[in-house]
DRENKOL-38269 format. One record per residue (C-alpha): residue in three letters; x, y, z; residue number from 0. Coordinates in pm, 1 decimal. Example, Ala and Ser with C-alpha at 12.3 -4.5 7.8 and 13.67 -1.06 7.14 Angstrom:
BEGIN
+---------+----------+----------+----------+-----+
! residuo !        x !        y !        z ! num !
+---------+----------+----------+----------+-----+
!     Ala !   1230.0 !   -450.0 !    780.0 !   0 !
!     Ser !   1367.0 !   -106.0 !    714.0 !   1 !
+---------+----------+----------+----------+-----+
This chain:
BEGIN
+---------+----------+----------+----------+-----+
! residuo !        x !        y !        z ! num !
+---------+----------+----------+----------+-----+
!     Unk !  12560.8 !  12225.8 !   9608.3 !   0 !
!     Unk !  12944.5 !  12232.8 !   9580.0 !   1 !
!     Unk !  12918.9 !  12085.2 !   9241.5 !   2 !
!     Unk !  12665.9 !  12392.0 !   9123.8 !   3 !
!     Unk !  12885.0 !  12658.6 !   9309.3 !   4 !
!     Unk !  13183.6 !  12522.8 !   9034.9 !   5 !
!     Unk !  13002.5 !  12557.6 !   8772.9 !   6 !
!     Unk !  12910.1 !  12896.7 !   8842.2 !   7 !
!     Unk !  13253.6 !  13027.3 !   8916.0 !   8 !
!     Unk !  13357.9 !  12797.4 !   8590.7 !   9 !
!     Unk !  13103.7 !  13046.3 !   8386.7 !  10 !
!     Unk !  13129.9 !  13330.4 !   8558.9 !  11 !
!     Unk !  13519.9 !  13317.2 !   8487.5 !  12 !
!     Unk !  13454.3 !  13475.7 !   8105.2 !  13 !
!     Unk !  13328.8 !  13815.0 !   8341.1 !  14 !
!     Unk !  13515.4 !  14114.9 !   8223.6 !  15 !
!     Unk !  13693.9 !  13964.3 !   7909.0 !  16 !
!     Unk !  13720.3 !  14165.4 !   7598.9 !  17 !
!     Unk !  13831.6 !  14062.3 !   7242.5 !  18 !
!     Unk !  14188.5 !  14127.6 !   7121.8 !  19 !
!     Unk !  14194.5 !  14429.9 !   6933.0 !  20 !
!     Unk !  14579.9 !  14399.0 !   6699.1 !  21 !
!     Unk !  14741.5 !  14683.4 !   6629.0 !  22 !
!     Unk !  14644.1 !  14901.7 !   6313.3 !  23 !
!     Unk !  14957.8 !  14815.8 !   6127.1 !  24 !
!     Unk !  14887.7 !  14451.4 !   6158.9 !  25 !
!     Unk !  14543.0 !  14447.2 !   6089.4 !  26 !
!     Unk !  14582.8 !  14674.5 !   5789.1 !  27 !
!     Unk !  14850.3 !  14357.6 !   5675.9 !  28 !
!     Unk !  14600.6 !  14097.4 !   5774.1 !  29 !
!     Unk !  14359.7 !  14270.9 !   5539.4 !  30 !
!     Unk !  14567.8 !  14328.0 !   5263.9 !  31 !
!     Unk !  14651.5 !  13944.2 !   5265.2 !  32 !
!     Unk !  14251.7 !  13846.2 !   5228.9 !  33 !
!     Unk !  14226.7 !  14080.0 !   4974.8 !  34 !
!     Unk !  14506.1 !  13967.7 !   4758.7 !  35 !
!     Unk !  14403.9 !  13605.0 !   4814.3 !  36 !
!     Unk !  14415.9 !  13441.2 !   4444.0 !  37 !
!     Unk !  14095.1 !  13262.0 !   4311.8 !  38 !
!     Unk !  14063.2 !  12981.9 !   4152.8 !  39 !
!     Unk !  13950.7 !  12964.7 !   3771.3 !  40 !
!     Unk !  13598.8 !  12801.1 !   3715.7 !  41 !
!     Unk !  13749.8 !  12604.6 !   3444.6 !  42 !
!     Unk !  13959.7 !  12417.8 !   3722.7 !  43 !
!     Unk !  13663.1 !  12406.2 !   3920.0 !  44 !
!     Unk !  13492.5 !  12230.3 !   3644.5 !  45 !
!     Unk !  13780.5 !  12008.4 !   3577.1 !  46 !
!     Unk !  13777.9 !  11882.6 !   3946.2 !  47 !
!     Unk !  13412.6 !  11828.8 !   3946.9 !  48 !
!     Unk !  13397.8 !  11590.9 !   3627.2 !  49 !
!     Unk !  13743.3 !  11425.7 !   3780.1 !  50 !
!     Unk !  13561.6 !  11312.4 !   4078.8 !  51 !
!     Unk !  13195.6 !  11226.0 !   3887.5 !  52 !
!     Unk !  13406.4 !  10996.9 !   3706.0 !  53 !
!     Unk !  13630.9 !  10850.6 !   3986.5 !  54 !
!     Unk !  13263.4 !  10751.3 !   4119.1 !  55 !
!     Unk !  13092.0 !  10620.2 !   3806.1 !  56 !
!     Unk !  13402.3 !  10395.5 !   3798.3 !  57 !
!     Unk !  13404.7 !  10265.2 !   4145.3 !  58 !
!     Unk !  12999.8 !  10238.8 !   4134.4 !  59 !
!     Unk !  13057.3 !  10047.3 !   3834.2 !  60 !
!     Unk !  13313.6 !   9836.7 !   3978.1 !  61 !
!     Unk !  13128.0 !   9760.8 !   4300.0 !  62 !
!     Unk !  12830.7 !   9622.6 !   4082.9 !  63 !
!     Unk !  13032.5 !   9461.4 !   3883.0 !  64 !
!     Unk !  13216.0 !   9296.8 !   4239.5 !  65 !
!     Unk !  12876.4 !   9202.1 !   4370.5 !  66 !
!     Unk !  12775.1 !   9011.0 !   4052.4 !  67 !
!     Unk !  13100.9 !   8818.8 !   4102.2 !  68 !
!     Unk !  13056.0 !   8745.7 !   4447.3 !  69 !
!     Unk !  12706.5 !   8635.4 !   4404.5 !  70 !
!     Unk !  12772.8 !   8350.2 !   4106.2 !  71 !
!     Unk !  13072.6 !   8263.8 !   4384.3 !  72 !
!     Unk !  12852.5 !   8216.6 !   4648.3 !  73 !
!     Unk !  12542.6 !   8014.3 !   4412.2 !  74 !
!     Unk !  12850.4 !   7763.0 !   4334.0 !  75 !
!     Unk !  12927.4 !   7690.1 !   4624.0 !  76 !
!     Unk !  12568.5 !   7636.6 !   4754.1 !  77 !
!     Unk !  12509.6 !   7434.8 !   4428.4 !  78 !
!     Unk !  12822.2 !   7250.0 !   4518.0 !  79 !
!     Unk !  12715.3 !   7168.7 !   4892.0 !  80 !
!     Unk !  12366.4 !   7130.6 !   4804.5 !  81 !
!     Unk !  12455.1 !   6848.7 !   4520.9 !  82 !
!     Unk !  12662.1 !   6604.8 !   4772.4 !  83 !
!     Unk !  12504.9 !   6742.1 !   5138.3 !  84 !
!     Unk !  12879.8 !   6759.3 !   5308.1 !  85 !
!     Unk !  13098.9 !   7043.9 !   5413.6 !  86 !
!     Unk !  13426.9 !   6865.4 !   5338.3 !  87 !
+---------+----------+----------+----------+-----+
């Protein structure tokens, strides 16, 4: 009972509130600001997006290429253990 009774008063506490309104100078400012925001050239957007295509290829490639190393470690070894049946 207690425990819904706080969470009423907890939500109820918003009752009333209004938004911030700034002042007409600053707003005007803050507007100005989006406005003059600079945007970025395609080209660089294009740049960007091959840079990081081939930053994956590379570490997809290298990964496989990892894999493949660790899996002729690991058949050696087996061989190895398999051939004389000890562990040291």
């Amino acid at each position: 009972m207690e425990k819904d009774q706080w969470i009423q008063t907890v939500l109820n506490s918003t009752n009333g509130m209004s938004a911030a309104m700034p002042s007409d100078d600053l707003l005007a400012k803050i507007q100005l600001k989006i406005k003059q925001r600079e945007k970025v050239a395609p080209t660089t957007v294009w740049w960007i997006a091959a840079s990081i295509a081939v930053l994956v290829t590379l570490n997809v490639a290298l990964l496989q290429k990892a894999k493949t190393r660790d899996n002729s470690t690991s058949s050696y070894l087996e061989h190895t253990l398999n051939q004389s049946n000890q562990l040291y």
